[in-house]
C-alpha positions as CSV (number, residue, x, y, z in Angstrom):
1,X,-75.7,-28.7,-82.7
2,X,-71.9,-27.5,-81.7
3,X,-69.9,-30.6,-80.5
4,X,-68.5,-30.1,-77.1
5,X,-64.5,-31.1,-77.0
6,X,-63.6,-31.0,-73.4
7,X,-60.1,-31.5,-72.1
8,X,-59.1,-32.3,-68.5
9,X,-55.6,-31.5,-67.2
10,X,-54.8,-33.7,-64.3
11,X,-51.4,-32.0,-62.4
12,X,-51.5,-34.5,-59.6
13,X,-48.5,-36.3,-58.7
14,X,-49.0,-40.0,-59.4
15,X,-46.2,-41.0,-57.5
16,X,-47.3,-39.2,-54.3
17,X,-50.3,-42.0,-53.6
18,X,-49.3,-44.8,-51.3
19,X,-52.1,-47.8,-52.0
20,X,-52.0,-50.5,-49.8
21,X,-53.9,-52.8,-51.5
22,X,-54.5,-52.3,-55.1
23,X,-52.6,-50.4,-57.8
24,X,-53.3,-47.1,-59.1
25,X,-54.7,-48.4,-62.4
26,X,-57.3,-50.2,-60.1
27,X,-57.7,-47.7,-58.1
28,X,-58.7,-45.7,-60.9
29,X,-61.1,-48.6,-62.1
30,X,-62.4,-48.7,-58.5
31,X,-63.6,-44.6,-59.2
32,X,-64.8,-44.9,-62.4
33,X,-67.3,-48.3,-61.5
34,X,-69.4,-45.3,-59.6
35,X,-69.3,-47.5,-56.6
36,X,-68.0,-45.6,-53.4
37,X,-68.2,-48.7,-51.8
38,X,-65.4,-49.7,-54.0
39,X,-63.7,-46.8,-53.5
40,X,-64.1,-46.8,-49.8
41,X,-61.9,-50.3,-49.6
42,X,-59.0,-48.5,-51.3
43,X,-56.4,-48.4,-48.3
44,X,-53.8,-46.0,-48.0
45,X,-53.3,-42.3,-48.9
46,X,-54.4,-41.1,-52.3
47,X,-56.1,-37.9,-54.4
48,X,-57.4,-39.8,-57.6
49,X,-58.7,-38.5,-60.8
50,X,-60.8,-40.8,-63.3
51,X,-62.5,-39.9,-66.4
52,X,-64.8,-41.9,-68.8
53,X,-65.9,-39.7,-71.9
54,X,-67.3,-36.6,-70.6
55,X,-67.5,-38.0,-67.0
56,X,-65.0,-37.1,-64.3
57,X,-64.5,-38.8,-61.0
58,X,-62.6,-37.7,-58.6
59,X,-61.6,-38.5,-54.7
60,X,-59.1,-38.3,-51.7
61,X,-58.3,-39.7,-48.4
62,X,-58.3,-37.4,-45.6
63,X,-54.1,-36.6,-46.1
64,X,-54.3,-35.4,-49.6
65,X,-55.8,-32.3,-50.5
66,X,-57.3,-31.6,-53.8
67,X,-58.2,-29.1,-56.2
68,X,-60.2,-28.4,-59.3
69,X,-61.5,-25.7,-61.4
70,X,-63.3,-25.8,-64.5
71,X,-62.2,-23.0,-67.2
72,X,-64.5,-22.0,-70.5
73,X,-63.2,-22.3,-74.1
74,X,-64.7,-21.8,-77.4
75,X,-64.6,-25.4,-77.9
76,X,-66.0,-26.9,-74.2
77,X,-64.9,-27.1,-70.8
78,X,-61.3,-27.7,-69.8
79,X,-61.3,-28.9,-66.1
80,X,-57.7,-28.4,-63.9
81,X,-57.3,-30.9,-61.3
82,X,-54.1,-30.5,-58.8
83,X,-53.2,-30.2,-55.3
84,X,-52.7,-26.4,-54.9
85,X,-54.3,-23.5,-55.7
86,X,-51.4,-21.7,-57.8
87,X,-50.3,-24.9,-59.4
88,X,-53.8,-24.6,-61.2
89,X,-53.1,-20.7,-61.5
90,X,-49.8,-21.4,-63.2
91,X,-51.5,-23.6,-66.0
92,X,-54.7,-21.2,-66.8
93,X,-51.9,-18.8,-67.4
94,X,-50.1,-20.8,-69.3
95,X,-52.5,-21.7,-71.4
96,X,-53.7,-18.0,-72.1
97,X,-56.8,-18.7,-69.5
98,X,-55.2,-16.6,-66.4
99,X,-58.2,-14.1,-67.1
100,X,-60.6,-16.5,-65.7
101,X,-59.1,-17.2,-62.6
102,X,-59.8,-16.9,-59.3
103,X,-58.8,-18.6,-56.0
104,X,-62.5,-18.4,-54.6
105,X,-63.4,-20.5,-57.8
106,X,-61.5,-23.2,-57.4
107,X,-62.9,-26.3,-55.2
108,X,-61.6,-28.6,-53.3
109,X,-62.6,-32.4,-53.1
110,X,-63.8,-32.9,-49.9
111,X,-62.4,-35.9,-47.8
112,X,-64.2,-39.2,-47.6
113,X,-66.5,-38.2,-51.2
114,X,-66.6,-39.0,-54.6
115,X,-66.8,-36.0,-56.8
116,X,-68.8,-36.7,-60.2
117,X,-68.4,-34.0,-62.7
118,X,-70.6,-33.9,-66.1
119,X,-68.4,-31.9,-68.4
120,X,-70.7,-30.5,-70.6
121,X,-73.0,-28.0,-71.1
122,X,-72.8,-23.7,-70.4
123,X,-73.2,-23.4,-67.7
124,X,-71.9,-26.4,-66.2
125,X,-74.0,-28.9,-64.0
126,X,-73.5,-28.8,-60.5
127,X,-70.7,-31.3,-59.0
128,X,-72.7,-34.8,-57.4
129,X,-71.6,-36.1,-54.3
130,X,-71.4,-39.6,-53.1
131,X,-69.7,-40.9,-49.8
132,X,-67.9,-43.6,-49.8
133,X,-66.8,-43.8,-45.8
134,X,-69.7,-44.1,-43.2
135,X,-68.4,-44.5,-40.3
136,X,-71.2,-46.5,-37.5
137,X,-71.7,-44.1,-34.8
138,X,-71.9,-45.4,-31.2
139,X,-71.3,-48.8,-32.2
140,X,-68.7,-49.8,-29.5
141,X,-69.2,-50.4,-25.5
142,X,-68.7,-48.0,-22.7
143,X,-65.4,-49.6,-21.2
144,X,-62.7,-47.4,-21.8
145,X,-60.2,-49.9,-21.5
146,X,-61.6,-51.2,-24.0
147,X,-62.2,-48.3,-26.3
148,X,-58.3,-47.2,-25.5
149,X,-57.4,-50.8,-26.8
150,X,-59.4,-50.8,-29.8
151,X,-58.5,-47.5,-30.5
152,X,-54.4,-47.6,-29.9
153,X,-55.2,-50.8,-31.5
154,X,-56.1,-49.8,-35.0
155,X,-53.1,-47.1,-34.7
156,X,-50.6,-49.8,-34.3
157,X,-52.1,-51.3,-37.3
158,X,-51.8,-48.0,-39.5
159,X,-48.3,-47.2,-38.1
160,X,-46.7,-50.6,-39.0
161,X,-48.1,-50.7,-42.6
162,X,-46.4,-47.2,-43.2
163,X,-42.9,-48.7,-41.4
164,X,-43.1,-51.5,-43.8
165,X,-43.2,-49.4,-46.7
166,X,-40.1,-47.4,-46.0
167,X,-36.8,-48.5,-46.9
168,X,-34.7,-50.3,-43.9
169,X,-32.2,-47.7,-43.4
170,X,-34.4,-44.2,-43.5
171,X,-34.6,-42.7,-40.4
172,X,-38.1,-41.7,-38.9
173,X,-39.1,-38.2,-37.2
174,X,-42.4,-37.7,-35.0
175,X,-43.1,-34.3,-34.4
176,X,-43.3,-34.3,-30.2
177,X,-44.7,-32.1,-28.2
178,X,-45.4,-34.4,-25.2
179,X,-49.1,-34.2,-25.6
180,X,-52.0,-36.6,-26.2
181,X,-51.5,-37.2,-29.8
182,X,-48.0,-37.1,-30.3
183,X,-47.0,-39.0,-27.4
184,X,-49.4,-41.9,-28.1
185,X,-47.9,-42.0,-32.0
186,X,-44.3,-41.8,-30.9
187,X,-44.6,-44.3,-27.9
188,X,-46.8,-46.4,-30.3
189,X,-44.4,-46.3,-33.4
190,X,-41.3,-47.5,-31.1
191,X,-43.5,-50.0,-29.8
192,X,-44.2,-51.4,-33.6
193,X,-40.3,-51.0,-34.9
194,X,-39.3,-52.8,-32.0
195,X,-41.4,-55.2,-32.5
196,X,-41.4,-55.6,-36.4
197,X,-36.9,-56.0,-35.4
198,X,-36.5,-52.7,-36.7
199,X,-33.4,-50.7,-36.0
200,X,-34.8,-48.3,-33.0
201,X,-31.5,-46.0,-33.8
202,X,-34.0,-44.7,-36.6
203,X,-35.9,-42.7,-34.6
204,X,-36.1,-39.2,-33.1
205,X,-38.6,-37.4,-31.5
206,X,-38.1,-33.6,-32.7
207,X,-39.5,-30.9,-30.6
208,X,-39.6,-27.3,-32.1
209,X,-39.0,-24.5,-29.3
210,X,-38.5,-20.4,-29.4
211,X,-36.5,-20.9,-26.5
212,X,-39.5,-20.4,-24.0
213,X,-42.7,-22.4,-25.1
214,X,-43.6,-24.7,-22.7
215,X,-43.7,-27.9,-24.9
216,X,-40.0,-28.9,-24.8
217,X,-40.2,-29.0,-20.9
218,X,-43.2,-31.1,-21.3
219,X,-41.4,-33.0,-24.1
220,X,-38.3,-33.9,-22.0
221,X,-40.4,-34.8,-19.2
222,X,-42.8,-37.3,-20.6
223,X,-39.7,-39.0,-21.7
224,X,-37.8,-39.3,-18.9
225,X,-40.6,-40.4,-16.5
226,X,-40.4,-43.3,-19.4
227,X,-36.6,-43.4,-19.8
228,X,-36.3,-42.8,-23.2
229,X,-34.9,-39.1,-23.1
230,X,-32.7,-40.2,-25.8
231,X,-34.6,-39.9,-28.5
232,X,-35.7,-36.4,-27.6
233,X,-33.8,-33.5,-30.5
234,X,-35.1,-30.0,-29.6
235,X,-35.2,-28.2,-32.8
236,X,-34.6,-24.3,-32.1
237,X,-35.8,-21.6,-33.8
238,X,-36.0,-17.6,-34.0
239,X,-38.8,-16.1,-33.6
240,X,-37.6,-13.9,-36.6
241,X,-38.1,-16.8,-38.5
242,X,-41.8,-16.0,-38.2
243,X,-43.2,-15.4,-42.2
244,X,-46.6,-15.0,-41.9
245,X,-46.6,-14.0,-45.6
246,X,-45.0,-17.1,-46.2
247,X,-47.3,-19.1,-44.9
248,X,-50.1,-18.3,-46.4
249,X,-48.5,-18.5,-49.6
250,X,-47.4,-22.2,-48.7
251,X,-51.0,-23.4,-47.2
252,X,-53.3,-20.8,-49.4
253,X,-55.3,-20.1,-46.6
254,X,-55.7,-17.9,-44.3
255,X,-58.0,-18.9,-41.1
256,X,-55.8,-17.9,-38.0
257,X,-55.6,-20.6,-36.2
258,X,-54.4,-22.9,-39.1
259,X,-52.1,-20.3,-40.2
260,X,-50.7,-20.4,-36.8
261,X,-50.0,-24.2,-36.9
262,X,-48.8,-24.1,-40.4
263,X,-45.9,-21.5,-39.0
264,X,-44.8,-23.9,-36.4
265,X,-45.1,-26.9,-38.7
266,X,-43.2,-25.0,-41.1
267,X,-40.0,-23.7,-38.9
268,X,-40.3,-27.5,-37.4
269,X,-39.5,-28.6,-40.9
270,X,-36.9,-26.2,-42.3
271,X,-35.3,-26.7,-39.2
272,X,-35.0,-30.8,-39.5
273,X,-34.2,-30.0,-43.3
274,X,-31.5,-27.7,-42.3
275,X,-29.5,-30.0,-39.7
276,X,-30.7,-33.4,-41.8
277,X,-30.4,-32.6,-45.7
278,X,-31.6,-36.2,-46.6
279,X,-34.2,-36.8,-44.2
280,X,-37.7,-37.7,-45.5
281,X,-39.9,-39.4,-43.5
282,X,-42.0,-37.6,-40.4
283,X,-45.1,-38.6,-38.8
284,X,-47.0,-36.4,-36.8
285,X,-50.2,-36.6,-34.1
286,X,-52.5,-34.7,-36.8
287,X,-56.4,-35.4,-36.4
288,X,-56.1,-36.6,-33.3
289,X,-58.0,-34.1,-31.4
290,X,-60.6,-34.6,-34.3
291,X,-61.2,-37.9,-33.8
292,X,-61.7,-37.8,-29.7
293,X,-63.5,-34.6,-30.1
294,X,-60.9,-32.1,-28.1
295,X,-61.4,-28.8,-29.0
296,X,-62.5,-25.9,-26.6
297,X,-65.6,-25.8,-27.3
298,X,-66.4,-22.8,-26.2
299,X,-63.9,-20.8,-28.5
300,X,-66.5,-21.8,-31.2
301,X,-70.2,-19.7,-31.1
302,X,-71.5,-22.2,-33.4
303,X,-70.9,-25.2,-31.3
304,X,-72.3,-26.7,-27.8
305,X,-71.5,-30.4,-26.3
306,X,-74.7,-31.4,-28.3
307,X,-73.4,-30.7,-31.6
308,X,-70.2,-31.8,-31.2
309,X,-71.5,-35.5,-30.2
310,X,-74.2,-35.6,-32.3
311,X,-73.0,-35.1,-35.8
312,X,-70.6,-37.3,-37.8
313,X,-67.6,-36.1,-38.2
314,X,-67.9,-32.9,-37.4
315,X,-64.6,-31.9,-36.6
316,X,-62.8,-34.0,-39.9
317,X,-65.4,-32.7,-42.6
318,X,-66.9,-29.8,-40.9
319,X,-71.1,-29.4,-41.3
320,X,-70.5,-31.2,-44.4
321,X,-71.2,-31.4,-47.7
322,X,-74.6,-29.7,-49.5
323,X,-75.1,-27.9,-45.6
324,X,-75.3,-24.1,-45.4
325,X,-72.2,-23.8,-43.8
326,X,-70.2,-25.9,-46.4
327,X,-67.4,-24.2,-47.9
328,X,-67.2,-25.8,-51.6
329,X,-63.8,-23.4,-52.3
330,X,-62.4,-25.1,-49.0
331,X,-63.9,-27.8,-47.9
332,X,-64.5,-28.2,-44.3
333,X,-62.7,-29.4,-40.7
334,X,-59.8,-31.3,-40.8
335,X,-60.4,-31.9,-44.4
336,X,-60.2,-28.3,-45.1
337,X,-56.9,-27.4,-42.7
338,X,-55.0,-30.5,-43.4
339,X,-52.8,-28.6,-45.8
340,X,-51.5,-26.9,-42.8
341,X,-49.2,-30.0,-42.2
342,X,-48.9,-31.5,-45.9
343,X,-48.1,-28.1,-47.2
344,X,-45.0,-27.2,-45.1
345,X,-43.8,-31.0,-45.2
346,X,-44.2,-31.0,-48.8
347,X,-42.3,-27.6,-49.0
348,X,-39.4,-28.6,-47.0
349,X,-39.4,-31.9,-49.1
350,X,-40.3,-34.1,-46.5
351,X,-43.4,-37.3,-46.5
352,X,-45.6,-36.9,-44.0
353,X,-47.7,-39.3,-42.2
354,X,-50.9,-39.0,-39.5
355,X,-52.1,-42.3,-38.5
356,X,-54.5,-40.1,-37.2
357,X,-56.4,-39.4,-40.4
358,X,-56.9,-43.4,-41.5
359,X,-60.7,-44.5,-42.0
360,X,-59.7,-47.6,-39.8
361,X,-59.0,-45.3,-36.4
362,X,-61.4,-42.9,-37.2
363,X,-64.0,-45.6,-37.4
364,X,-63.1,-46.9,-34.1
365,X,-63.2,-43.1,-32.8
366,X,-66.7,-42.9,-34.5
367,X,-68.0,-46.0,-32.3
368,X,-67.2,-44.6,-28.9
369,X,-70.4,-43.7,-27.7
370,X,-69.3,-40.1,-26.7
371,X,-73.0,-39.0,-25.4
372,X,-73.3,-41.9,-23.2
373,X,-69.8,-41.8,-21.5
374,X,-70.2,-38.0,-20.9
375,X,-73.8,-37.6,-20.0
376,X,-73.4,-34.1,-22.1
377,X,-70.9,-32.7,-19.9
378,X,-67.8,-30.8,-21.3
379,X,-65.3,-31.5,-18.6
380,X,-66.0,-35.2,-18.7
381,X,-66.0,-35.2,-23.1
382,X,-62.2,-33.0,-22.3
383,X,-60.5,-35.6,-19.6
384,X,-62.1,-38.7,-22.0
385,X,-59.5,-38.4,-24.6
386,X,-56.6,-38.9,-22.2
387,X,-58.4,-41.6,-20.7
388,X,-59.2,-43.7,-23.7
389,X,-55.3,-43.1,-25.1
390,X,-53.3,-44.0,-22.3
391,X,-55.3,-47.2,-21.5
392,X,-54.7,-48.2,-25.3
393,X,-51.1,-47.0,-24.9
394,X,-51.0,-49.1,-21.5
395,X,-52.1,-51.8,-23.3
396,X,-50.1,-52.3,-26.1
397,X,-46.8,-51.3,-24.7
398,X,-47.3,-51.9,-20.8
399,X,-45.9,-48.3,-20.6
400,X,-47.6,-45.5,-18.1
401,X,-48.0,-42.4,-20.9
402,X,-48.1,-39.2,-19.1
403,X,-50.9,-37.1,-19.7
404,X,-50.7,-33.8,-20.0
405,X,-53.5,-31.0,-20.3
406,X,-54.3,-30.2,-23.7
407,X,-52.3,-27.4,-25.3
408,X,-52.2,-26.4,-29.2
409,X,-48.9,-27.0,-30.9
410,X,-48.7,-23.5,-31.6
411,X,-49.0,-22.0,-28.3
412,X,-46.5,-25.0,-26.7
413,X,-43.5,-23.7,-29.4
414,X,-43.3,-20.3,-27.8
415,X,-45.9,-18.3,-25.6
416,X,-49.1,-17.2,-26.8
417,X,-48.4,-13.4,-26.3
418,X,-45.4,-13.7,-28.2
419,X,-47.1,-15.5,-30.9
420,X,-49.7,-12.9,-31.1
421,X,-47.2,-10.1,-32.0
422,X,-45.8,-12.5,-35.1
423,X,-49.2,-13.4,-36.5
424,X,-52.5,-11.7,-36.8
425,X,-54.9,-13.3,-35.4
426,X,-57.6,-11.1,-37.2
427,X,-58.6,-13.5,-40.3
428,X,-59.8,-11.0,-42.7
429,X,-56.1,-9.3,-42.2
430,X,-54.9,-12.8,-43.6
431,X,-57.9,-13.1,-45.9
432,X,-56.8,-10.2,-47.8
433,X,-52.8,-11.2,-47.6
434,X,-53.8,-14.4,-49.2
435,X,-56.0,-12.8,-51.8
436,X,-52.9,-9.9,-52.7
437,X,-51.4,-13.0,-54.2
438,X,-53.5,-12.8,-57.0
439,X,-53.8,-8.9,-57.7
């Protein structure tokens, strides 16, 4: 019988993972023990690759997208494992394999899973997947002064581990716009440096604006009603600057909405870069409106209330994994789009960070018993979000947040109509842009 010799090319950047507590050795032991309960009490922000013989292990947090394909040679499987798509491109082609590519056959590691590969056999065995975060649904009360503590809470937590880890003198960036999400991480991270005794001269809230978007009025005013207009630095931009073509090729996808973010996130961070050549470290409101559930829900055909309640996660992993609508080439949710900020950040050469996105928040935003406090009613599931935040944000800083109504990022940088003209909001026009990469 032929002898299978696989080979397994792992392009990941060790250096990117930030473990809390264990090292990436252990780590590594943790995935290959084919425990995802041992996996699920790695803290921190890591994409992880294991392999034991002809087994292969991987897994991510929610932050850290990951890729893999699986190429044929004459010998046995060789399996690519990297964080973009043209990174694993780049070594099929160099390796003489290019002819087998293509970007629908690459996958991506979905959050919150362990990914078992088998590598053997013609055609390959299916990937097995095994969860190793399980968030308890409605497991919390129905105050939401409570939930707002809890939840603001377990942010405060998340946000001072990352402070601690950066060195004293760097200076930090949250990406403002004045709403929700942002305001609670930038109002939240002052509240932690000043009370960790660290320098509060560090900090700037940076606010990208065409010159008529709405969100650095909204910006200057939620921090003036608080008196801290200081840290406010608009960050201005042309709307010539506008690449779609660019985007896509930075985030390798091409569904509207998250192309549209990507562009703002992107002309937010060659903009720092260009006034601020050494700055590294930004964190963002990302996965915010995932966790509290506030997204239009009628933009969405496939959605009502009841589904959006009802199912785990639904708006970080989408239907799922092994459901119909699962995307194994992309994922799904917030798990799928996340490269619209770590792609951009990454670009520009900065380290991002979303509180947002840690298993300990989203497990609080898991227990708030959403059916119960909104008796299935969409207006009551839209104001609970700025509810819940600013009575956590009350709490731990004994400051009034302002709350805003919601807006998206994209359509608070400049107006939507304007937008519009810049990127195509038709996603198989972007579908086939991304796809004319590889012609």
């Amino acid at each position: 019988m032929h002898a299978y010799i696989e080979r397994v090319a792992d392009l990941l950047d060790p250096t990117l993972n930030r473990l809390d507590n264990v090292t990436l050795e252990e780590a590594r032991q943790r995935l290959l023990s084919g425990s995802p309960e041992a996996v699920g009490e790695i803290e921190g922000s890591f994409a992880l690759c294991a392999r034991a013989g002809k087994k292969v292990r991987l897994a991510r947090s929610m932050d850290r997208p990951m890729r893999y394909f699986l190429a044929k040679l004459a010998d046995g499987p060789a399996l690519v494992v990297a964080d973009r798509i043209d990174a694993i491109h780049a070594w099929l082609k160099a390796e003489g394999l290019g002819g087998q590519f293509h970007p629908s056959y690459t996958r991506m590691v979905p959050a919150h899973h362990v990914v078992e590969l088998e590598l053997i056999g013609c055609p390959d065995p299916a990937p097995a997947y095994q969860r190793f975060f399980t968030p308890e649904r409605n497991a919390l009360g129905e105050d939401p002064a409570a939930l707002g503590r809890a939840y603001i809470g377990a942010l405060a937590e998340e946000i001072a581990r990352w402070l601690r880890r950066l060195p004293d003198a760097d200076p930090v960036g949250v990406s403002f716009s004045g709403g929700i999400d942002s305001g609670a991480v930038f109002l939240t991270t002052c509240h932690v440096m000043r009370k960790l005794g660290l320098n509060l001269g560090r900090l700037k809230a940076f606010t990208l604006t065409f010159g008529e978007g709405p969100d650095l009025r909204q910006a200057r005013e939620f921090l003036d009603r608080l008196g801290l207009g200081l840290y406010l630095e608009p960050i201005e931009a042309d709307l010539s600057s506008l690449d779609v073509a660019e985007t896509i090729r930075v985030v390798e996808d091409y569904k509207p909405l998250d192309i549209e973010a990507a562009s703002m996130v992107l002309t937010l961070c060659r903009g720092i870069r260009q006034r601020y050549p050494q700055w590294k470290h930004l964190v963002d409101g990302e996965g915010g409106d995932e966790n509290l559930k506030d997204y239009p829900i009628e933009e969405n055909p496939e959605l009502t209330i009841r589904s959006v309640v009802n199912n785990l996660m639904l708006y970080q992993e989408g239907w799922g994994v092994g459901k119909f609508k699962h995307s194994q080439t992309y994922s799904g949710g917030l798990s799928r789009s996340y490269t619209r900020t770590y792609a951009p950040s990454r670009h520009c050469g900065f380290e991002s960070f979303s509180p947002f996105t840690r298993p300990r928040v989203i497990r609080v935003a898991e227990g708030i018993p959403f059916a119960r406090l909104t008796d299935m009613s969409v207006e009551r599931l839209y104001a609970l979000k700025g509810e819940i935040v600013a009575h956590g944000v009350k709490a731990l800083t004994g400051l009034d947040m302002p709350v805003f109504p919601k807006r998206r990022f994209q359509h608070g940088a400049l107006p939507v109509g304007q937008l519009r003209r810049r990127v195509p909001q038709r996603e198989s026009e972007l579908r086939n842009q991304f796809l004319a990469l590889y012609d």
